[in-house]
KOLKEKE-688297 format. One line per 4 residues: number of its first residue (from 0); for each residue x, y, z of C-alpha. Coordinates in Angstrom, 2 decimals, always signed. Example, Ala and Ser with C-alpha at 12.3 -4.5 7.8 and 13.67 -1.06 7.14 Angstrom:
2
0	+12.30:-4.50:+7.80  +13.67:-1.06:+7.14
REM end
This chain:
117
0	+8.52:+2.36:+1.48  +9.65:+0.67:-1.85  +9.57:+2.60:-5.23  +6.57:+1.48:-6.07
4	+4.75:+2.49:-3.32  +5.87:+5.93:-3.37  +4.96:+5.99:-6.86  +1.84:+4.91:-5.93
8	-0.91:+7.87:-5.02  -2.66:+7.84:-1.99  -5.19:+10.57:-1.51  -5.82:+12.23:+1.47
12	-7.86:+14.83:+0.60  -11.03:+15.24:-1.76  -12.37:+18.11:-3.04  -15.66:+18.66:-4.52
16	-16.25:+21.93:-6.73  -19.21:+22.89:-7.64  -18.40:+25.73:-10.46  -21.90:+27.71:-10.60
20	-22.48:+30.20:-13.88  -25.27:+31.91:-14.61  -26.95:+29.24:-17.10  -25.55:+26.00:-15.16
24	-24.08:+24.08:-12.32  -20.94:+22.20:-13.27  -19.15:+19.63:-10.50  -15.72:+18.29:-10.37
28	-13.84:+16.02:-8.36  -10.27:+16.77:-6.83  -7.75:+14.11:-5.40  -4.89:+15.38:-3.21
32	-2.20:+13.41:-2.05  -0.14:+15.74:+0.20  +2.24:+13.22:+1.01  +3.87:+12.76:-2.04
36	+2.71:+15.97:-4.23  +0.32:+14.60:-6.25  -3.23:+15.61:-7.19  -5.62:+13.96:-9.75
40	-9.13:+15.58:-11.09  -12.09:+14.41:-12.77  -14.84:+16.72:-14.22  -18.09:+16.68:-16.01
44	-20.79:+16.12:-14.40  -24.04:+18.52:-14.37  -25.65:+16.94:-11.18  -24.62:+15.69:-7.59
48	-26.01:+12.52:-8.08  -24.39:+11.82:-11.30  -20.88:+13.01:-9.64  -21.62:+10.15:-6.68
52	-22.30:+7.41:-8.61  -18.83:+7.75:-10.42  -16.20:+4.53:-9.62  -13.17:+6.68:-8.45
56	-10.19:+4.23:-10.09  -8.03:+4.42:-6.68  -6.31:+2.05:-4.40  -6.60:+2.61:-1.08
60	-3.72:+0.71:+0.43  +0.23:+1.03:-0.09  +0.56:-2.33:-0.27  -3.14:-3.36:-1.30
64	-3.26:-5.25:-4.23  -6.99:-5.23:-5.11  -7.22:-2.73:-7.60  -11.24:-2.36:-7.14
68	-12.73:+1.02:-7.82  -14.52:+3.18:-4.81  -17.84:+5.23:-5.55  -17.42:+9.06:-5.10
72	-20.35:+8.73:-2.64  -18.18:+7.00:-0.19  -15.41:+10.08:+0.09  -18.57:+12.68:-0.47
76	-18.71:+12.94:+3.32  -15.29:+13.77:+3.96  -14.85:+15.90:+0.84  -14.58:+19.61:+0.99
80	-17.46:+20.57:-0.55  -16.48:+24.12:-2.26  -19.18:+26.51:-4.43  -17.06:+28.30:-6.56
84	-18.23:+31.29:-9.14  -15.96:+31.19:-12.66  -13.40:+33.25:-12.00  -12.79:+31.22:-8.64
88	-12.86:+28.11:-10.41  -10.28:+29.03:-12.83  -8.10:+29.90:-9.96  -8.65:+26.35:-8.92
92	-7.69:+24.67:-12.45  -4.43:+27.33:-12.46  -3.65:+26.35:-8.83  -4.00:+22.50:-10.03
96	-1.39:+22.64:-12.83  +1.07:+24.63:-11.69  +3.67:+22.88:-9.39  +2.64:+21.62:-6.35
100	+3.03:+23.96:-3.46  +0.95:+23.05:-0.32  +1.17:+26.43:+1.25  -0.89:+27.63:-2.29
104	-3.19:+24.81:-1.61  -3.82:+25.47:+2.05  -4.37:+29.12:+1.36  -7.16:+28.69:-1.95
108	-9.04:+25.91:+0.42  -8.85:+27.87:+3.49  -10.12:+30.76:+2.18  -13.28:+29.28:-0.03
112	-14.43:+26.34:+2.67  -14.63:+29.19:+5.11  -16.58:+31.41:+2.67  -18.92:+29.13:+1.01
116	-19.56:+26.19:+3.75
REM end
């Protein structure tokens, strides 16, 4: 693998967080490439079906060099799909910037796709 490709992210798992408070539901998307410690999010979105018709900016070859879009509805069925309450979901955006550490990251998914799926 060149420089380039290992600059290159390559996700290999999505996340999708649904953040629920007591006036609203609020969604984010979460890309985690374990491989090389890397991890992208994008949030906003009030509804499910806004959140799938997003173009996720993402290649997803090494080598590829296409650099068309994919719709979130294509990784929504192998996402982890996690409902999270506030002060969950702030332990998700602390978790996301702090260094990477997948043994953190194995631990906050185990525990909330076991709880909430």
């Amino acid at each position: 693998m060149n420089r380039r490709q290992r600059q290159k992210m390559i996700p290999s798992t999505w996340i999708i967080a649904l953040k629920q408070t007591e006036t609203r539901k609020y969604y984010a998307l979460y890309a985690i490439d374990w491989k090389r410690g890397a991890r992208l999010s994008w949030e906003g979105w009030n509804s499910l079906a806004d959140l799938l018709q997003f173009h996720i900016p993402i290649k997803r070859k090494t080598g590829g060099t296409k650099s068309a879009s994919q719709p979130a509805a294509k990784i929504a069925k192998k996402a982890l799909h996690l409902h999270l309450d506030e002060t969950q979901y702030t332990e998700l955006e602390q978790l996301f910037y702090q260094p990477f550490s997948k043994k953190q990251w194995s631990a906050f998914i185990k525990e909330h796709a076991n709880n909430h799926m």
